[in-house]
mmCIF file of the N, C-alpha and C atoms, coordinates in Angstrom:
data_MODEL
# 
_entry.id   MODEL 
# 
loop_
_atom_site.group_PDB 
_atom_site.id 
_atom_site.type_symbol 
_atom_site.label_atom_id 
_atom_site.label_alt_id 
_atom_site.label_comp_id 
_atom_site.label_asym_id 
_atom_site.label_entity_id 
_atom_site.label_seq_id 
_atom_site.pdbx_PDB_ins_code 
_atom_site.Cartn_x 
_atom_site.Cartn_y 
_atom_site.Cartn_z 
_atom_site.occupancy 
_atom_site.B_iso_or_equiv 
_atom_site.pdbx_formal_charge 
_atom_site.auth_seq_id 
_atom_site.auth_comp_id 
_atom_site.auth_asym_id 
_atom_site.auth_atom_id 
_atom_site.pdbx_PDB_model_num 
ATOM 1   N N  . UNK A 1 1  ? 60.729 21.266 -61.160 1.00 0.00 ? 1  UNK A N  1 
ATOM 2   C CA . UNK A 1 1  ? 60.190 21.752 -59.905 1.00 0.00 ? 1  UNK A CA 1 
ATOM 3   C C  . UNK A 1 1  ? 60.421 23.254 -59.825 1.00 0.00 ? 1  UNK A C  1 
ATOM 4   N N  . UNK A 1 2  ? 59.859 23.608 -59.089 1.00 0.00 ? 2  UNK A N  1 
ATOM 5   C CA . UNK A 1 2  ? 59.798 25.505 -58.877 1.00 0.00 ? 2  UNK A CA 1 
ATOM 6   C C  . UNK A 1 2  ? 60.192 25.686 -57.325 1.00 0.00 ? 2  UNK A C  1 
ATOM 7   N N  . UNK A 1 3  ? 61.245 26.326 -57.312 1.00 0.00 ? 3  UNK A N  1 
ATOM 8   C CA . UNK A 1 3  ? 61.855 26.829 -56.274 1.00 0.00 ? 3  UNK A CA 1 
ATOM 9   C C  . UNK A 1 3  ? 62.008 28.747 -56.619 1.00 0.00 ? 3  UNK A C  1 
ATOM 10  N N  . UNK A 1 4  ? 62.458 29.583 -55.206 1.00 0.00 ? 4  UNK A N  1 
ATOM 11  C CA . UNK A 1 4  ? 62.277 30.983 -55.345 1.00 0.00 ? 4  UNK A CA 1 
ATOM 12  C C  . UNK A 1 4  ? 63.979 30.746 -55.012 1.00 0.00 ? 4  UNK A C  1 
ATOM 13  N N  . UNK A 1 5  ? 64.218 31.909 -56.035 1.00 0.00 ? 5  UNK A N  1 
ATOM 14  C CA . UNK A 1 5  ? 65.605 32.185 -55.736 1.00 0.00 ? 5  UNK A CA 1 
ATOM 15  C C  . UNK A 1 5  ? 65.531 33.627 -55.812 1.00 0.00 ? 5  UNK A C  1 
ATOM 16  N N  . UNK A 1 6  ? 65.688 34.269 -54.394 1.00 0.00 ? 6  UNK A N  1 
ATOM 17  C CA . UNK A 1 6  ? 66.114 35.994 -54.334 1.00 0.00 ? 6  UNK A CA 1 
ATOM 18  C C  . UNK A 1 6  ? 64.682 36.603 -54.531 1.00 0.00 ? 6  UNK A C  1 
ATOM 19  N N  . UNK A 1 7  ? 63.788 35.618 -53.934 1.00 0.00 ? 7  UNK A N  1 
ATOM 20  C CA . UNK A 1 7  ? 62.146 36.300 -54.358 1.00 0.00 ? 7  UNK A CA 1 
ATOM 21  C C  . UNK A 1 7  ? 61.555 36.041 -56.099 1.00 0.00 ? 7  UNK A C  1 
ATOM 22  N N  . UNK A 1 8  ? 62.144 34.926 -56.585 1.00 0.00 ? 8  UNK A N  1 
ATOM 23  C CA . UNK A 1 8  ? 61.686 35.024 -57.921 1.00 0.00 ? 8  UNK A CA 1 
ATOM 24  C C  . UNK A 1 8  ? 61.689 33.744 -58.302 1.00 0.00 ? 8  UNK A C  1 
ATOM 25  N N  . UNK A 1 9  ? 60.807 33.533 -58.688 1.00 0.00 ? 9  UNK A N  1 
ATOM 26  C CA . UNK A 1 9  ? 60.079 31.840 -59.276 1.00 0.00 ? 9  UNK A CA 1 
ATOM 27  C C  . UNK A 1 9  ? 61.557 31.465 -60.418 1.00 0.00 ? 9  UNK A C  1 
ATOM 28  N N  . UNK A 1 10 ? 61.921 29.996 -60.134 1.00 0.00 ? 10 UNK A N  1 
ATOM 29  C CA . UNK A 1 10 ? 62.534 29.699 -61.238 1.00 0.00 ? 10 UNK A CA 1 
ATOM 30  C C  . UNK A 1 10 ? 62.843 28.243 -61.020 1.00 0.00 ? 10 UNK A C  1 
ATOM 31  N N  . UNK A 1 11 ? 61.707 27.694 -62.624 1.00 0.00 ? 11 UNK A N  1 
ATOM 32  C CA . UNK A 1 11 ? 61.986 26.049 -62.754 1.00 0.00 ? 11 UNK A CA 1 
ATOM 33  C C  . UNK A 1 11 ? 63.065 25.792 -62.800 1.00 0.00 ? 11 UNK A C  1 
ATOM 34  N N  . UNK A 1 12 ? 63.418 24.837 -62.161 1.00 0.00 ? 12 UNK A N  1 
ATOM 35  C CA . UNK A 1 12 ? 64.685 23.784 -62.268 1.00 0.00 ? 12 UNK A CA 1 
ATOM 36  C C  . UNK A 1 12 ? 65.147 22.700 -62.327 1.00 0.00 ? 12 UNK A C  1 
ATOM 37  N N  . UNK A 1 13 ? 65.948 22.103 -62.457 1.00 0.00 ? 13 UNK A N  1 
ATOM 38  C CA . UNK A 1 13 ? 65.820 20.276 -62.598 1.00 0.00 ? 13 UNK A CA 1 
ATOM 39  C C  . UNK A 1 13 ? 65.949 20.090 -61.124 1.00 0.00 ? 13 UNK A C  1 
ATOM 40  N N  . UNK A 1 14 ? 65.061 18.840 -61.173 1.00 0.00 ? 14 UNK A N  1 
ATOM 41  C CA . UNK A 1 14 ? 65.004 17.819 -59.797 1.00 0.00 ? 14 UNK A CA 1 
ATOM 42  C C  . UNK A 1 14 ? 66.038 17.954 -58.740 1.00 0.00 ? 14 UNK A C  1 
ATOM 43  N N  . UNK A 1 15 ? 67.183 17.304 -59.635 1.00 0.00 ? 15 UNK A N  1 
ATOM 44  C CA . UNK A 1 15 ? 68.850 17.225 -58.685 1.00 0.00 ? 15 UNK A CA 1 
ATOM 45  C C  . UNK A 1 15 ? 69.298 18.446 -58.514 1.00 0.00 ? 15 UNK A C  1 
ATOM 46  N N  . UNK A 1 16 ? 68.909 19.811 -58.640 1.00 0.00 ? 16 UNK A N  1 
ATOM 47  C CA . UNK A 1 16 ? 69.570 21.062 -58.795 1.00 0.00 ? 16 UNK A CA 1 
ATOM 48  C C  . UNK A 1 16 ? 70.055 20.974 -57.046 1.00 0.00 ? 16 UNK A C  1 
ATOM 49  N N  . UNK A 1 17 ? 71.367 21.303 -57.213 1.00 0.00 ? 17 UNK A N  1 
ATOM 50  C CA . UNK A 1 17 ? 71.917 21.212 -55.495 1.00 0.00 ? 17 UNK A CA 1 
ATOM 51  C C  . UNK A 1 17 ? 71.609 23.065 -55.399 1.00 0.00 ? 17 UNK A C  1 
ATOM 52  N N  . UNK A 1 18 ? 72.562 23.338 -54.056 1.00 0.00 ? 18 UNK A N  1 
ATOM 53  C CA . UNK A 1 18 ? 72.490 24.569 -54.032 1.00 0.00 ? 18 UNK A CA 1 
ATOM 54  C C  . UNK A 1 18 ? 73.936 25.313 -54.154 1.00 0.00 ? 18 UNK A C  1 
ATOM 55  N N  . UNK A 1 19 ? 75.367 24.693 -54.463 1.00 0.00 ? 19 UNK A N  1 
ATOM 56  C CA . UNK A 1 19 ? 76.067 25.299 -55.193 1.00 0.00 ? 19 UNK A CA 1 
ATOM 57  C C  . UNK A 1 19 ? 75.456 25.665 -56.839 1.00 0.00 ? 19 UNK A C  1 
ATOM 58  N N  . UNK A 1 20 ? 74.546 24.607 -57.745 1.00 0.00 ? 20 UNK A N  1 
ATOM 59  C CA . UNK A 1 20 ? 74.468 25.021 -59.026 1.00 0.00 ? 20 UNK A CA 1 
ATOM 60  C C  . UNK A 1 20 ? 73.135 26.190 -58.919 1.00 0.00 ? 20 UNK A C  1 
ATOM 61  N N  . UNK A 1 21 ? 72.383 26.450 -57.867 1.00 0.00 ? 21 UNK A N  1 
ATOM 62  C CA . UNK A 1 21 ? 71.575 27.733 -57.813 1.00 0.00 ? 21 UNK A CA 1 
ATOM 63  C C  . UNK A 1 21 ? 72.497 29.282 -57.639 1.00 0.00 ? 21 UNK A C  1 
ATOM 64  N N  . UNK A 1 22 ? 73.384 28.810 -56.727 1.00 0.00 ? 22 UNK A N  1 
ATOM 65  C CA . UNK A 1 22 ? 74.401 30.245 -57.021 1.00 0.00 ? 22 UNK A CA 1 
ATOM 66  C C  . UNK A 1 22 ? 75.403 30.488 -57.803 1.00 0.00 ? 22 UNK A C  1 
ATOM 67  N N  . UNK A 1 23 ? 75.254 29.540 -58.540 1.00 0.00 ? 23 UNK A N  1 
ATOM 68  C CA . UNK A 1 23 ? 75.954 29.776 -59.951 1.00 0.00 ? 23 UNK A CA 1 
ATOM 69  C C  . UNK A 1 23 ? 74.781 30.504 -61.035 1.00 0.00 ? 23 UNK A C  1 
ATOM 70  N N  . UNK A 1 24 ? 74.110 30.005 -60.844 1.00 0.00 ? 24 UNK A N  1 
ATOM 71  C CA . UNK A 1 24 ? 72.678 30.938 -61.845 1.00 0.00 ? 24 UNK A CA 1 
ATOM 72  C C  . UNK A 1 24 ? 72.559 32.186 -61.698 1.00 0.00 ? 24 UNK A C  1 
ATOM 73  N N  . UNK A 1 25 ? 73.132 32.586 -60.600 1.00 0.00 ? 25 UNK A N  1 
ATOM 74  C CA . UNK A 1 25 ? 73.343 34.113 -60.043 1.00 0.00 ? 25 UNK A CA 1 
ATOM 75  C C  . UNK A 1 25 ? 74.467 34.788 -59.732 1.00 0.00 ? 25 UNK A C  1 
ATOM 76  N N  . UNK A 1 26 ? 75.279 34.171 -59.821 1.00 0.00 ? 26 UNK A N  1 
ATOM 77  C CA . UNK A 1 26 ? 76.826 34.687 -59.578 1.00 0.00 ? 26 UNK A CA 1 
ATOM 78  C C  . UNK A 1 26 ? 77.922 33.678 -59.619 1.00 0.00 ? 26 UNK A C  1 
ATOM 79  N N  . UNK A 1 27 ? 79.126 34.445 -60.629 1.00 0.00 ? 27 UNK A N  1 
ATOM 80  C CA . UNK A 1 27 ? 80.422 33.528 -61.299 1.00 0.00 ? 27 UNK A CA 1 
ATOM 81  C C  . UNK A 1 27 ? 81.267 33.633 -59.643 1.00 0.00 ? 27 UNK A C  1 
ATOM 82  N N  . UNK A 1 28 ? 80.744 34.753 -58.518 1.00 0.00 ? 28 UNK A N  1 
ATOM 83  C CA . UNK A 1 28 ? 81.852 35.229 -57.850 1.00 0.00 ? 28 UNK A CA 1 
ATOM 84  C C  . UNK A 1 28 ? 82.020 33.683 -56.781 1.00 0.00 ? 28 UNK A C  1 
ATOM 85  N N  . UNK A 1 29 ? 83.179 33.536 -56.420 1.00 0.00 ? 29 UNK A N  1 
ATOM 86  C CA . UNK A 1 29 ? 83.448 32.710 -55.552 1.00 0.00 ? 29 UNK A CA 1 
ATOM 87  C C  . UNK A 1 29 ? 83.734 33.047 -54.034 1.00 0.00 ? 29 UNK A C  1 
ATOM 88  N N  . UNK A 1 30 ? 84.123 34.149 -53.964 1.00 0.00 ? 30 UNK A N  1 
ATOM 89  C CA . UNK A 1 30 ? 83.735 34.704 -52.401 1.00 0.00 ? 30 UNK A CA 1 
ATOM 90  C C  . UNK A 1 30 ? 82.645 35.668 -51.737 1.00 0.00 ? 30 UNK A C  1 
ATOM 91  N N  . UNK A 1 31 ? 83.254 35.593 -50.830 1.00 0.00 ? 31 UNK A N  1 
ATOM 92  C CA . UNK A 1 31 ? 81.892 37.319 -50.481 1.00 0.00 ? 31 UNK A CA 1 
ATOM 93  C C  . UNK A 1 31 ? 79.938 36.604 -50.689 1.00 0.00 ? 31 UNK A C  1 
ATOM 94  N N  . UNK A 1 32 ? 79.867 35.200 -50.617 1.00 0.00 ? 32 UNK A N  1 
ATOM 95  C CA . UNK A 1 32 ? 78.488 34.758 -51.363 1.00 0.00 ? 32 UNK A CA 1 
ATOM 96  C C  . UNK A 1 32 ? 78.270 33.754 -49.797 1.00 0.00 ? 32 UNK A C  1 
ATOM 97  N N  . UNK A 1 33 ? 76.532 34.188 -49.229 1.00 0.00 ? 33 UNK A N  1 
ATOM 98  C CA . UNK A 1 33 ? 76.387 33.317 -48.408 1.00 0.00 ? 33 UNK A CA 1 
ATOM 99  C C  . UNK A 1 33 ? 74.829 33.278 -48.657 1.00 0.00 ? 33 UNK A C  1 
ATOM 100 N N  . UNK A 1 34 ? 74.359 31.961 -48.450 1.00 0.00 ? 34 UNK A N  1 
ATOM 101 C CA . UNK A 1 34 ? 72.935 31.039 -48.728 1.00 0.00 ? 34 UNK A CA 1 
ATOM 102 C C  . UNK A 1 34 ? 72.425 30.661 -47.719 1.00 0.00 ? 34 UNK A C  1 
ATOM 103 N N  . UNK A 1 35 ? 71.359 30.779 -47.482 1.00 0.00 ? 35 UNK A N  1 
ATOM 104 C CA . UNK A 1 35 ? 69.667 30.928 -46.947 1.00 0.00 ? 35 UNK A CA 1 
ATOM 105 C C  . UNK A 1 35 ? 68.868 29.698 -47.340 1.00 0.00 ? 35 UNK A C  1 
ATOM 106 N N  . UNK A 1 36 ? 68.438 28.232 -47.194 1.00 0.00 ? 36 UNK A N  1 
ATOM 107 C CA . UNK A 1 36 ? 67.435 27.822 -47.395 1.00 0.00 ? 36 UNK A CA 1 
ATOM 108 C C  . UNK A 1 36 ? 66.456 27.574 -46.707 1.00 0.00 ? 36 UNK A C  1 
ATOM 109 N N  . UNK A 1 37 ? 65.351 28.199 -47.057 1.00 0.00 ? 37 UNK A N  1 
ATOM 110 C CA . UNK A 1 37 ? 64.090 27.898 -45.965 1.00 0.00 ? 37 UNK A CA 1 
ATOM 111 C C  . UNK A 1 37 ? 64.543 28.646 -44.640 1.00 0.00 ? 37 UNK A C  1 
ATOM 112 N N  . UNK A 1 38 ? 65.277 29.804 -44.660 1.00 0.00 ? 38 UNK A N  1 
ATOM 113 C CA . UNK A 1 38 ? 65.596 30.661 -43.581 1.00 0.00 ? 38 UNK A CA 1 
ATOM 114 C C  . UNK A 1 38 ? 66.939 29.926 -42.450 1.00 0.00 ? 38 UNK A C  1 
ATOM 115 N N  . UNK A 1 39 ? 67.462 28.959 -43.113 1.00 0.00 ? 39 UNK A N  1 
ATOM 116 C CA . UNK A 1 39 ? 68.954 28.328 -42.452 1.00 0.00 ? 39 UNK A CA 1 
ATOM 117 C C  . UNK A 1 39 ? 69.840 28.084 -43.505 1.00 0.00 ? 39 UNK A C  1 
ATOM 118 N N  . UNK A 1 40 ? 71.004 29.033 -42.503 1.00 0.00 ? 40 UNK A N  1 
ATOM 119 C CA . UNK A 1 40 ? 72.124 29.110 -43.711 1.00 0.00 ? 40 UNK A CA 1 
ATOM 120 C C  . UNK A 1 40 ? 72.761 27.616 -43.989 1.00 0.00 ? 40 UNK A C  1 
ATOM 121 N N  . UNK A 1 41 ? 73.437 27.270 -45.163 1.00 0.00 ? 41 UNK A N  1 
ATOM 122 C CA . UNK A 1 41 ? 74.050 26.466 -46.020 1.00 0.00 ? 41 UNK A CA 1 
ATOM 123 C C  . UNK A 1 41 ? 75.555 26.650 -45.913 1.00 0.00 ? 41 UNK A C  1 
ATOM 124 N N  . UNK A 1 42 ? 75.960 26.091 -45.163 1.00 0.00 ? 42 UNK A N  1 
ATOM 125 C CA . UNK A 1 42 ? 77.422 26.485 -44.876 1.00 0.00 ? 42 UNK A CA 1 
ATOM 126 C C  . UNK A 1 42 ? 78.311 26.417 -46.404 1.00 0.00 ? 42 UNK A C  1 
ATOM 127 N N  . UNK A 1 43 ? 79.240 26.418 -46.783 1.00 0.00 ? 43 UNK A N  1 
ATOM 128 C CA . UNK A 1 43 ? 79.718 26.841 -47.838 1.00 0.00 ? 43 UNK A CA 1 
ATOM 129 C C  . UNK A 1 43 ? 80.165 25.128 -48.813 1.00 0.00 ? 43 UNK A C  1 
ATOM 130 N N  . UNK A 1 44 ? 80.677 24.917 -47.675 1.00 0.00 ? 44 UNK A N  1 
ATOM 131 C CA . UNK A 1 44 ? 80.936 23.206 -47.945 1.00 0.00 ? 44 UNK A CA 1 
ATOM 132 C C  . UNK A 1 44 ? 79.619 22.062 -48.235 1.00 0.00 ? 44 UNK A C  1 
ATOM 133 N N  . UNK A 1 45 ? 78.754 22.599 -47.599 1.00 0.00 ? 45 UNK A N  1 
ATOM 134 C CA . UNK A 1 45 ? 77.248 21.798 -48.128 1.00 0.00 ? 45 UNK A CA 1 
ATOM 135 C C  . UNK A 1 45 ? 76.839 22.118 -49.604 1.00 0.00 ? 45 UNK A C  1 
ATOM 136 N N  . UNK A 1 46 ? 77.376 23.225 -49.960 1.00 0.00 ? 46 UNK A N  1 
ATOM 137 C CA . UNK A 1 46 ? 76.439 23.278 -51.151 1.00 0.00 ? 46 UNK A CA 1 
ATOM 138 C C  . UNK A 1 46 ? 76.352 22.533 -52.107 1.00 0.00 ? 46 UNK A C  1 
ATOM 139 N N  . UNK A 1 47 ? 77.044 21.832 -52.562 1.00 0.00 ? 47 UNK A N  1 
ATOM 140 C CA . UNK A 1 47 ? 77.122 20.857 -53.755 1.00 0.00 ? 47 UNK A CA 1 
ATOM 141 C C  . UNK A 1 47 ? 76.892 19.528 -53.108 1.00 0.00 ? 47 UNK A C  1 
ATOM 142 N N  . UNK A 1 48 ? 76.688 19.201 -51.911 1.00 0.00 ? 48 UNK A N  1 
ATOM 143 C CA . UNK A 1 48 ? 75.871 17.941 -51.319 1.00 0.00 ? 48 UNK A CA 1 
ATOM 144 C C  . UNK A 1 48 ? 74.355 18.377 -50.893 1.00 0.00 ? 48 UNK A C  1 
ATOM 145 N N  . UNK A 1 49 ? 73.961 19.911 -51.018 1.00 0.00 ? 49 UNK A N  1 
ATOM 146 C CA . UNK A 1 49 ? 72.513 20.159 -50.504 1.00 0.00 ? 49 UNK A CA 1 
ATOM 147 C C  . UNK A 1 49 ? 71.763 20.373 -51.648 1.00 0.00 ? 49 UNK A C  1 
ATOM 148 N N  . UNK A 1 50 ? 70.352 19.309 -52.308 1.00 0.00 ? 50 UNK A N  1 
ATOM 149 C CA . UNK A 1 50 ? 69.634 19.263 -52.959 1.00 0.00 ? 50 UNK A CA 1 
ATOM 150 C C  . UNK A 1 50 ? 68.721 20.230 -52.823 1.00 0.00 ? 50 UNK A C  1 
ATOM 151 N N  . UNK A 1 51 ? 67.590 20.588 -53.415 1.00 0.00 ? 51 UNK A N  1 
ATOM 152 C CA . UNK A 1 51 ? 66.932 21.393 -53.139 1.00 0.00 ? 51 UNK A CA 1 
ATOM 153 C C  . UNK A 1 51 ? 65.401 20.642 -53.085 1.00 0.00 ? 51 UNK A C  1 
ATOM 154 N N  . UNK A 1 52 ? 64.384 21.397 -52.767 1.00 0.00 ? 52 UNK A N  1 
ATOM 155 C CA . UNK A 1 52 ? 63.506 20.467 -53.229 1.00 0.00 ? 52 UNK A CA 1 
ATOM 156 C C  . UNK A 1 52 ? 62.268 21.667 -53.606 1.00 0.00 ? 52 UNK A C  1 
ATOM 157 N N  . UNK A 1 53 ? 61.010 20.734 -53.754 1.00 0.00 ? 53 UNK A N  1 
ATOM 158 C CA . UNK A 1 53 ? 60.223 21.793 -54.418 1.00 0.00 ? 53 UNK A CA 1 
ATOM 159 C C  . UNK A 1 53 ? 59.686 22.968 -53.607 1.00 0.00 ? 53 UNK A C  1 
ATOM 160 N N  . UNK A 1 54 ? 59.531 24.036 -53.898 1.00 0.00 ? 54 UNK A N  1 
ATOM 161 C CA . UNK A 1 54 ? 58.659 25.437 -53.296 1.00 0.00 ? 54 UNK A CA 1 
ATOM 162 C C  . UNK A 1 54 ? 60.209 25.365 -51.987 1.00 0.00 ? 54 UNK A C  1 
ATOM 163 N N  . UNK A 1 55 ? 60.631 25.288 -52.479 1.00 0.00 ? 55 UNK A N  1 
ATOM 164 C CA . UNK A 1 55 ? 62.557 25.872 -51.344 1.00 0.00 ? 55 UNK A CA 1 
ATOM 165 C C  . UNK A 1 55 ? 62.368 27.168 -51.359 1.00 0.00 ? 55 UNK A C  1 
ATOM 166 N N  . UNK A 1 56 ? 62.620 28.156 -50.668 1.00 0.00 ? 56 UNK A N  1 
ATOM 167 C CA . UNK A 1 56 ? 63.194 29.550 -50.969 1.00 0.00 ? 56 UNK A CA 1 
ATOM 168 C C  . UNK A 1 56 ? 64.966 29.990 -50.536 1.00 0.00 ? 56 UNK A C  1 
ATOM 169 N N  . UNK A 1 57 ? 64.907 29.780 -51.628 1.00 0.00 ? 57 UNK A N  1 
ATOM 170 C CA . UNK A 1 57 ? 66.749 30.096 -51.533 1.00 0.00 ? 57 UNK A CA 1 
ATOM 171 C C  . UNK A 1 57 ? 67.306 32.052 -51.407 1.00 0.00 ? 57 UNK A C  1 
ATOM 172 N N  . UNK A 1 58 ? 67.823 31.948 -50.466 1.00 0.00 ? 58 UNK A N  1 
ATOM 173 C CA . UNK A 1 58 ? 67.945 33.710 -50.677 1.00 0.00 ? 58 UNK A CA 1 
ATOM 174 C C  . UNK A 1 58 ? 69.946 33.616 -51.052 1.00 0.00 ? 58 UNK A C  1 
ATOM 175 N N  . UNK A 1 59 ? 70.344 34.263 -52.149 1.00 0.00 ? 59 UNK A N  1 
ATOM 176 C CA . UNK A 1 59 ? 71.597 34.126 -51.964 1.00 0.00 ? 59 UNK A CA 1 
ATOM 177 C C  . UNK A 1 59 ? 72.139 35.656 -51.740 1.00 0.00 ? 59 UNK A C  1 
ATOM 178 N N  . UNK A 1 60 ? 72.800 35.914 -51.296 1.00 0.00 ? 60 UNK A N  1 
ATOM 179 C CA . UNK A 1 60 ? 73.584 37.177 -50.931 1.00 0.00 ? 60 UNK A CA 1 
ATOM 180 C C  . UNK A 1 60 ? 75.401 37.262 -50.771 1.00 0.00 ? 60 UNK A C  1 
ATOM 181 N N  . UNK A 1 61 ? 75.398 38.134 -51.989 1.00 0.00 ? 61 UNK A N  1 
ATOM 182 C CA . UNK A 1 61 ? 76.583 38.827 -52.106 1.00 0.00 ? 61 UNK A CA 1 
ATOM 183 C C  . UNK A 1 61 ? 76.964 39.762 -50.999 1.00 0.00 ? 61 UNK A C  1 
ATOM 184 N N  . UNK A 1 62 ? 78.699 40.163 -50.624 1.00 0.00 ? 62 UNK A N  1 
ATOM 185 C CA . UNK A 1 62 ? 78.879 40.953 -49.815 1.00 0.00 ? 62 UNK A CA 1 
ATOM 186 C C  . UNK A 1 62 ? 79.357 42.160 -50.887 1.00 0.00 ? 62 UNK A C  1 
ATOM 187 N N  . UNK A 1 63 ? 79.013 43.218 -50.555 1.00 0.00 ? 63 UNK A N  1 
ATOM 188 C CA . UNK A 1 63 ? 79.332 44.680 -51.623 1.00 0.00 ? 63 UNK A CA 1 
ATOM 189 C C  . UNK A 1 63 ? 80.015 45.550 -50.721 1.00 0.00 ? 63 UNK A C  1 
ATOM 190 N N  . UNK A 1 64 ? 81.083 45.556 -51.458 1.00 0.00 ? 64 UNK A N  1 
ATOM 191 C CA . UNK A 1 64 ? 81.984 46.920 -50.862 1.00 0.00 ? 64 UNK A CA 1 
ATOM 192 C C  . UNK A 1 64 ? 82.264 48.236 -51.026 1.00 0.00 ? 64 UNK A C  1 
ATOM 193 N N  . UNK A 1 65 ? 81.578 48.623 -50.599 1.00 0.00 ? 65 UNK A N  1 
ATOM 194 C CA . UNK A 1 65 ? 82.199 50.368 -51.431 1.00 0.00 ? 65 UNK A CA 1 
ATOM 195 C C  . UNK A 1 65 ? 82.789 51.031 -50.049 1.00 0.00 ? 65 UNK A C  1 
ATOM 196 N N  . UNK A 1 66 ? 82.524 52.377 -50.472 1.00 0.00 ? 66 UNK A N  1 
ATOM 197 C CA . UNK A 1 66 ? 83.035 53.769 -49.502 1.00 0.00 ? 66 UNK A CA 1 
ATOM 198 C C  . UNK A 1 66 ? 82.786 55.078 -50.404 1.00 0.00 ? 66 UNK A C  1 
# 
């Protein structure tokens, strides 16, 4: 199935939840919050929230500088 992750087409298997989509994009374990279909994914859903086809997943890192 084809889902958008971050604005960009990418096949994936059926069962793909949405902890294993932000792993495709980042090893980081904090600072990371998810968007599906424009409602966030609380942090604890992700590995019980499936995805399904044409989803748009937005994931976002927090960046720190100064």
């Amino acid at each position: 199935m084809k889902v958008m992750i971050n604005g960009v087409a990418h096949e994936v298997a059926e069962d793909m939840t949405v902890g294993q989509a932000v792993r495709t994009l980042t090893a980081s374990a904090t600072g990371v919050a998810v968007a599906v279909n424009d409602e966030v994914v609380t942090r604890g859903a992700w590995e019980t929230t499936a995805l399904r086809d044409s989803d748009r997943v937005e994931v976002l890192t927090a960046v720190q500088g100064g």
